[in-house]
C-alpha positions as CSV (number, residue, x, y, z in Angstrom):
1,X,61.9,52.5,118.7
2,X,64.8,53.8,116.7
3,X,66.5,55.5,119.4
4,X,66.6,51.8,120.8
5,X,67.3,49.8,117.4
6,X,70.2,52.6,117.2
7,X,71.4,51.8,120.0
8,X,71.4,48.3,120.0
9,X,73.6,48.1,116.8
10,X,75.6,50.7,116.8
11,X,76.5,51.6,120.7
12,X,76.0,48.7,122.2
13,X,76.0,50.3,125.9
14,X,77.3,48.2,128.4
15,X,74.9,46.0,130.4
16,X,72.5,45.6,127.6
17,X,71.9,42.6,128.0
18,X,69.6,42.3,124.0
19,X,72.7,44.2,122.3
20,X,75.1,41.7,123.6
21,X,73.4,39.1,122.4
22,X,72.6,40.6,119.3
23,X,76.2,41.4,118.5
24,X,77.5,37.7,119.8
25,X,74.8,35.9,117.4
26,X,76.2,37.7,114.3
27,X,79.5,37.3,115.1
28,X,78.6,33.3,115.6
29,X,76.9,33.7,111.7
30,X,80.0,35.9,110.6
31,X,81.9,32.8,111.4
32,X,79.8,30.0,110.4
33,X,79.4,31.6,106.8
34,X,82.9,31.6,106.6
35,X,83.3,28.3,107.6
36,X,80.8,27.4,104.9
37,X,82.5,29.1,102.4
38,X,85.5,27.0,103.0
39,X,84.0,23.8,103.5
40,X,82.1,24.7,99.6
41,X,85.4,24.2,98.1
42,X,85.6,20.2,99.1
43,X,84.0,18.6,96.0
44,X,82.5,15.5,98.3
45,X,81.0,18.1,100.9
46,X,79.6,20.3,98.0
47,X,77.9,17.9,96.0
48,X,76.4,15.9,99.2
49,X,75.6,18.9,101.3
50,X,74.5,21.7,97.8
51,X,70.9,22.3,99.6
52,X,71.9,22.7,103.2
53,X,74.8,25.0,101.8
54,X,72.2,27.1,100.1
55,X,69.7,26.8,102.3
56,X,72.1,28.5,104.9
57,X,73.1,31.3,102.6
58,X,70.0,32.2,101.9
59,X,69.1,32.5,105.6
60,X,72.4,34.3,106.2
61,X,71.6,37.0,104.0
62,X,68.2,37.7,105.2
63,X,69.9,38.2,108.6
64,X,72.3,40.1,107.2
65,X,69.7,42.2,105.0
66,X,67.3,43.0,107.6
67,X,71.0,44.1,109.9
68,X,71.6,46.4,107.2
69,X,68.3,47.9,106.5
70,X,67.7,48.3,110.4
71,X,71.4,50.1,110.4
72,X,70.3,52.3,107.6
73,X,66.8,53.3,109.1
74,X,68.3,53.9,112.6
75,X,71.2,55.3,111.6
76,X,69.3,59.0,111.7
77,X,69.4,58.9,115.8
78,X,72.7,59.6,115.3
79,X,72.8,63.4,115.8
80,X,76.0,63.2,112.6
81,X,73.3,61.8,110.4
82,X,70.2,63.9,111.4
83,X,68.7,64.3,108.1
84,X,66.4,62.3,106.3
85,X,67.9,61.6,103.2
86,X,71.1,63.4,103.5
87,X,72.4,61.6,106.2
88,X,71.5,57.9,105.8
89,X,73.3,58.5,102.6
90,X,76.2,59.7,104.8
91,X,75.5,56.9,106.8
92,X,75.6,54.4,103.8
93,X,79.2,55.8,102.6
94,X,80.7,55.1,105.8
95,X,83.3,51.8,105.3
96,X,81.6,49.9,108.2
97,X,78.4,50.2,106.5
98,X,79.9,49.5,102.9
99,X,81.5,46.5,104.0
100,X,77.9,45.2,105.4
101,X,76.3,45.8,101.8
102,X,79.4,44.2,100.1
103,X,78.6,41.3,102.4
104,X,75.0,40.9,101.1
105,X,75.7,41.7,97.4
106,X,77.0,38.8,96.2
107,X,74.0,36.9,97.0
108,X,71.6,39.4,95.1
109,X,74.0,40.4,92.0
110,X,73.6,36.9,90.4
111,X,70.1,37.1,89.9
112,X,71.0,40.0,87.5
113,X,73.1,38.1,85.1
114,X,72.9,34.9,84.0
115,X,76.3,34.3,83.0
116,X,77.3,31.2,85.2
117,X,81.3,31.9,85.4
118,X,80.1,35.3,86.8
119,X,78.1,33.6,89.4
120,X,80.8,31.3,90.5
121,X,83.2,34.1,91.0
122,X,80.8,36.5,93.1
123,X,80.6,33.4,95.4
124,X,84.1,34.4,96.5
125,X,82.8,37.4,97.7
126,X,81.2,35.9,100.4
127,X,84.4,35.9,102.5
128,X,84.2,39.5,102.8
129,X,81.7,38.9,105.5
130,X,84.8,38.5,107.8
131,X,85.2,42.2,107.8
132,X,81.8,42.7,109.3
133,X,84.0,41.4,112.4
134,X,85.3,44.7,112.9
135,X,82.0,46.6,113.9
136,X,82.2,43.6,117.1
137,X,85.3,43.3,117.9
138,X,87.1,46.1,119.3
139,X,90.7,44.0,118.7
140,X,90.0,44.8,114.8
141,X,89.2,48.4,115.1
142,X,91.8,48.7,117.4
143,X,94.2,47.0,114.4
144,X,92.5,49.7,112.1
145,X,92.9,52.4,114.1
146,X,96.8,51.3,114.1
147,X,97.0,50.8,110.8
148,X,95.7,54.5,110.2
149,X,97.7,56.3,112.7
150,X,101.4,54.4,110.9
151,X,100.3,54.4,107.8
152,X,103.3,56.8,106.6
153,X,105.7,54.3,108.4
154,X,104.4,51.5,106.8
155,X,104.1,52.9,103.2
156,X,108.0,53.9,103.5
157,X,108.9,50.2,104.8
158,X,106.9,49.1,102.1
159,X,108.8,51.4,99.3
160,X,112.1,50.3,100.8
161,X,111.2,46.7,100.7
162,X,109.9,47.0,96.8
163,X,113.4,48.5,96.4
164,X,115.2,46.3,97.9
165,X,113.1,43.6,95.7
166,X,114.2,45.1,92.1
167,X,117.6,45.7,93.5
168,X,117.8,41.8,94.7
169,X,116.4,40.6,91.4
170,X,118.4,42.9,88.8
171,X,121.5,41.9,90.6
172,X,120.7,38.4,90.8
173,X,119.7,38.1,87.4
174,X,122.6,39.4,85.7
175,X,125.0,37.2,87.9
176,X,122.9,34.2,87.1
177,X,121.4,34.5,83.9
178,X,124.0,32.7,81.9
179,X,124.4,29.7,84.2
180,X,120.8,29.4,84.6
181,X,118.9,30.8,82.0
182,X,115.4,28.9,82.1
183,X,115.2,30.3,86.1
184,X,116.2,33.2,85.7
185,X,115.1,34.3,82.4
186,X,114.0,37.9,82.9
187,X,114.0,39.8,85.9
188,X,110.6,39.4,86.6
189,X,111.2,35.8,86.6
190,X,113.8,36.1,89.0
191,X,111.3,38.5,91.4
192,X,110.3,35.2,92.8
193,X,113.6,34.4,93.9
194,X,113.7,37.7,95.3
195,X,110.6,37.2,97.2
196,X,110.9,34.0,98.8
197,X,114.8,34.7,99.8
198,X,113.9,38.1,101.2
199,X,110.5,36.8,103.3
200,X,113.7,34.3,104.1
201,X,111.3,31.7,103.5
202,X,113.5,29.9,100.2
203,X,110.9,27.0,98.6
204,X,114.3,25.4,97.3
205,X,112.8,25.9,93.8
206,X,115.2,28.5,92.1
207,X,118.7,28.9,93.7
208,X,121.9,30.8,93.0
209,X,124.3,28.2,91.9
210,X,127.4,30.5,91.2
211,X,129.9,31.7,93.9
212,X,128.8,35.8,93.7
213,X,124.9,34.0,93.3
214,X,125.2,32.6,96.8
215,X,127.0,35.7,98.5
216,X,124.2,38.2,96.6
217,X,121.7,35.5,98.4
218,X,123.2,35.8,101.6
219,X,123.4,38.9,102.2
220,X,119.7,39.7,100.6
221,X,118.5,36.7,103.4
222,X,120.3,39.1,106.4
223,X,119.0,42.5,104.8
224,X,115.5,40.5,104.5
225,X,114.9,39.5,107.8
226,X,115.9,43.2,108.9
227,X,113.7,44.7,106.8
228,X,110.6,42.5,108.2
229,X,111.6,43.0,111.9
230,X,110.7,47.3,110.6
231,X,107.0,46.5,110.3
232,X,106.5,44.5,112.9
233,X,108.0,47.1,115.2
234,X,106.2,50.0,113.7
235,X,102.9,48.0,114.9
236,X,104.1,47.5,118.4
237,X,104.6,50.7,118.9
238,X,101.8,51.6,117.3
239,X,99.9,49.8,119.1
240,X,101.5,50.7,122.6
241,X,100.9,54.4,121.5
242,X,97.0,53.2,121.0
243,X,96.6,51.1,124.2
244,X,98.1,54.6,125.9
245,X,95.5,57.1,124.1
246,X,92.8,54.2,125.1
247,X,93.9,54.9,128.9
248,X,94.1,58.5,129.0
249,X,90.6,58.8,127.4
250,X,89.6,56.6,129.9
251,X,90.7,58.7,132.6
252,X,93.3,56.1,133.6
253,X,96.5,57.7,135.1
254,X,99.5,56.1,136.8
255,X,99.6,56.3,140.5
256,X,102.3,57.6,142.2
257,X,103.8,55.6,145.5
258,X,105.3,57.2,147.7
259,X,108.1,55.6,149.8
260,X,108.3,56.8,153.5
261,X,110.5,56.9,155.9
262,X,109.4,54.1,159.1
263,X,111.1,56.0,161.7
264,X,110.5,60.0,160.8
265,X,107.3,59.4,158.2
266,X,109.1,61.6,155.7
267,X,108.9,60.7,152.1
268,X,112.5,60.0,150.9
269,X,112.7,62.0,148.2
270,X,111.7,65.5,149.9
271,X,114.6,66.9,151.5
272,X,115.4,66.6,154.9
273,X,116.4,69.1,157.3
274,X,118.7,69.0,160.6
275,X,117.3,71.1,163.4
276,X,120.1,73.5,164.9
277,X,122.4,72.2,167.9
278,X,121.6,68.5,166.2
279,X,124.4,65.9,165.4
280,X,124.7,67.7,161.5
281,X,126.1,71.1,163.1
282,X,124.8,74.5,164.2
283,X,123.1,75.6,161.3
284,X,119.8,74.4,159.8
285,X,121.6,72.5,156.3
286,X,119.7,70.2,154.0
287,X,120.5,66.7,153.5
């Protein structure tokens, strides 16, 4: 029986036909508590629809409790986490499984405090029942297998583009600071400029108004949309470099065609011979 629970939510073999189902029905509740959670924050909805909103919660989280507890118990098929105790606490400190107890304790952490603020913020923390999405759908763990393997890459773009941020805001702030001193007071104040004109997005809100102001933004909107073209194609190729691992573990390989000759059936790219006394000469020479 655990060998089977085991299987059922964590391998998920193909052809099984009660783990596919399974794994589609929470995916269906991943999604409808998400949509809840969104639809919670339109006052009319809320205060019409409070019971059903609860009601649903409620039942969510038993799902999600009994998923989690099952996971736990199971979890010792796994030849990694043999033992006992040991390793369902192994099991437990895994980030699949943490993100599954961060998904159920926002329901059970209010009935330990009473403080009402504190209750209306864990209610936010109901969104992060979207990352349970990533134990059923291989898309996401193939983004976070991406995201591991260019990490590096991604953390220097990131440095560079935090760079280019204080460099953007230092300059534009001492160029514009005397013409317009309530919106760009400090440089801080003037990171927001630096934001939206590097993301090349520009709300229209704060704007350069001096001629060396509007060649500083300029050139910050070209370096900008350079510098968010670099992540984007470290993730291609990241991925690329993830869909090819994916094949070879597979045991996919290319096939070779080979192109043949219609009137000799030699392949073209092997060299050919002329026999002696032939139209080529007397002496056996390769083409």
């Amino acid at each position: 029986m655990k060998r089977w629970v085991h299987e059922i939510l964590e391998v998920s073999p193909p052809g099984n036909r009660v783990s596919r189902i399974v794994n589609l029905s929470i995916m269906a509740l991943i999604v409808l508590n998400v949509v809840a959670v969104i639809l919670e924050t339109v006052e009319e909805l809320f205060s019409t629809y409070d019971p059903l909103f609860q009601a649903f919660d409620t039942f969510s989280v038993a799902v999600f409790s009994i998923e989690y507890l099952l996971r736990v118990w199971s979890s010792t098929a796994d030849e990694e986490f043999a033992s006992p105790v040991r390793g369902r606490l192994s099991f437990m400190r895994t980030p699949l499984a943490f993100i599954d107890l961060v998904a159920i304790l926002p329901f059970y952490l209010p009935l330990l405090f009473v403080d009402l603020r504190f209750v209306r913020a864990i209610r936010l923390f109901r969104l992060f029942r979207l990352f349970k999405m990533a134990r059923y759908s291989e898309s996401m763990r193939t983004l976070g297998r991406v995201l591991a393997l260019k990490k590096e890459e991604l953390l220097i773009s990131l440095f560079t583009l935090l760079t280019l941020l204080v460099f953007s805001s230092s300059m534009i702030y001492y160029v514009e600071h005397e013409a317009q001193p309530e919106d760009f007071s400090s440089i801080p104040a003037a990171m927001w400029w630096g934001v939206v004109t590097l993301t090349t997005v520009g709300y229209g809100d704060v704007y350069p108004i001096t001629p060396v102001g509007k060649f500083i933004g300029a050139l910050v909107i070209l370096v900008g949309i350079g510098m968010f073209a670099l992540p984007a194609g470290i993730l291609a190729s990241g991925f690329v470099e993830e869909v090819h691992r994916r094949r070879e573990e597979e045991g996919v390989c290319e096939v070779e065609v080979a192109v043949v000759c219609p009137h000799c059936g030699r392949r073209i790219d092997e060299p050919a011979y002329i026999e002696p006394g032939g139209p080529g000469g007397e002496e056996e020479t390769e083409a």
